[in-house]
C-alpha positions as CSV (number, residue, x, y, z in Angstrom):
1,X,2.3,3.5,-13.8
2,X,-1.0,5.8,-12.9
3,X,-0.5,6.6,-9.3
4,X,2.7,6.2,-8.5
5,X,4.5,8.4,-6.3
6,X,7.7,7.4,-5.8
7,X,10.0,4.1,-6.3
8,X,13.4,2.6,-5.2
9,X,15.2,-0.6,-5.9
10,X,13.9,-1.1,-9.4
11,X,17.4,-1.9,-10.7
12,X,18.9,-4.5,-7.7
13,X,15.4,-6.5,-8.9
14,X,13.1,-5.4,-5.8
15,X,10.7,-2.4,-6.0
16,X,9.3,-0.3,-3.2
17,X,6.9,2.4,-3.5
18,X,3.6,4.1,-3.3
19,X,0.6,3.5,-5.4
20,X,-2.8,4.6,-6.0
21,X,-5.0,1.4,-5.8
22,X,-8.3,0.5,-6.0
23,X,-10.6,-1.9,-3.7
24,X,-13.5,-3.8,-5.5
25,X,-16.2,-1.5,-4.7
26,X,-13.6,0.8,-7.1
27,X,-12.7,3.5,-3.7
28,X,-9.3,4.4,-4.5
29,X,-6.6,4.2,-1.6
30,X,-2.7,4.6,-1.6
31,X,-1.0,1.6,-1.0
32,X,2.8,1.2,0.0
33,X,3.4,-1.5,-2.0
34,X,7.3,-4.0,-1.5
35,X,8.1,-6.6,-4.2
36,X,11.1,-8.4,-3.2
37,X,12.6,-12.0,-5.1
38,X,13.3,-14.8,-3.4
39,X,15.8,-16.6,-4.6
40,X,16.7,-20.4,-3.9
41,X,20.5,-21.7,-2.6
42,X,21.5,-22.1,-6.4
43,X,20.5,-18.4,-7.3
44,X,17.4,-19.4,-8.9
45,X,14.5,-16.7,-8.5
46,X,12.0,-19.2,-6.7
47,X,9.2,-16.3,-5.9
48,X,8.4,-13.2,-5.1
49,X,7.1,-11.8,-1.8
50,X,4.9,-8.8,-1.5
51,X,4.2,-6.6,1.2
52,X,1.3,-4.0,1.4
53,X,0.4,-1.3,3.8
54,X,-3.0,1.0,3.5
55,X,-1.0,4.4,3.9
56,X,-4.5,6.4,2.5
57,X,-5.1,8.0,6.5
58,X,-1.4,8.9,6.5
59,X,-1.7,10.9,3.0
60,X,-4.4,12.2,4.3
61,X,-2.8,13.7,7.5
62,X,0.0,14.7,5.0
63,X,-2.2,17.0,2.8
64,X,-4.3,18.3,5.9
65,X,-0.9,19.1,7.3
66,X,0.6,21.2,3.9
67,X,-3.0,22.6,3.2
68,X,-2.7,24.4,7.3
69,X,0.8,25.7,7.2
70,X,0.0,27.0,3.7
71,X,-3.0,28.7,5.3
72,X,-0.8,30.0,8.0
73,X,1.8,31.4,5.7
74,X,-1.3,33.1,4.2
75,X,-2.2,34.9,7.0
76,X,1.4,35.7,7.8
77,X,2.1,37.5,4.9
78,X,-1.2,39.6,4.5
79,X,-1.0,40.5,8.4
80,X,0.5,43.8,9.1
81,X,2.4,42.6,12.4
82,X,2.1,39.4,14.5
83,X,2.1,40.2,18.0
84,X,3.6,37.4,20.2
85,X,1.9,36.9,23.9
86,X,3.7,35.2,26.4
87,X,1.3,32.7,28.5
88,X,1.8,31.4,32.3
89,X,3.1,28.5,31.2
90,X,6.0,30.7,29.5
91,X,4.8,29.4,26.0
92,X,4.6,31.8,23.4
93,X,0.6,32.3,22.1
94,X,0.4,34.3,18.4
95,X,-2.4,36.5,18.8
């Protein structure tokens, strides 16, 4: 399955995961995506119910996030020394 990053349940009969969907106008966007059966009183599989989220602003935040810190780590290893300056508000500030 194109897209799919990761998925849990498949063997108890329900699936939940995350995949890379597109809307009509063919813009992709990741999509937590919940299958679960429905059975009846007799045990019978009567349906299924699925449940979707829109989790492409989250990803997004996610990989802004890992891009900065590896950025950081960057700069941490090709500075020299990293000086640490306390403020007033007793926070330290990198400088």
């Amino acid at each position: 399955m194109r897209g799919l990053k990761k998925m849990t349940g498949y063997q108890a009969g329900w699936f939940e995961g995350e995949i890379l969907n597109y809307r009509r106008d063919s813009t992709p966007f990741w999509n937590e995506l919940s299958i679960i059966p429905n059975f009846d009183k007799t045990g019978q599989l009567v349906q299924f119910i699925g449940i979707q989220r829109d989790v492409t602003d989250w990803r997004r935040a996610e990989a802004a996030l890992a891009e900065s810190e590896r950025r950081f780590q960057n700069l941490l290893r090709s500075a020299p020394a990293v000086a640490i300056q306390w403020s007033r508000s007793n926070y330290p500030v990198l400088k």
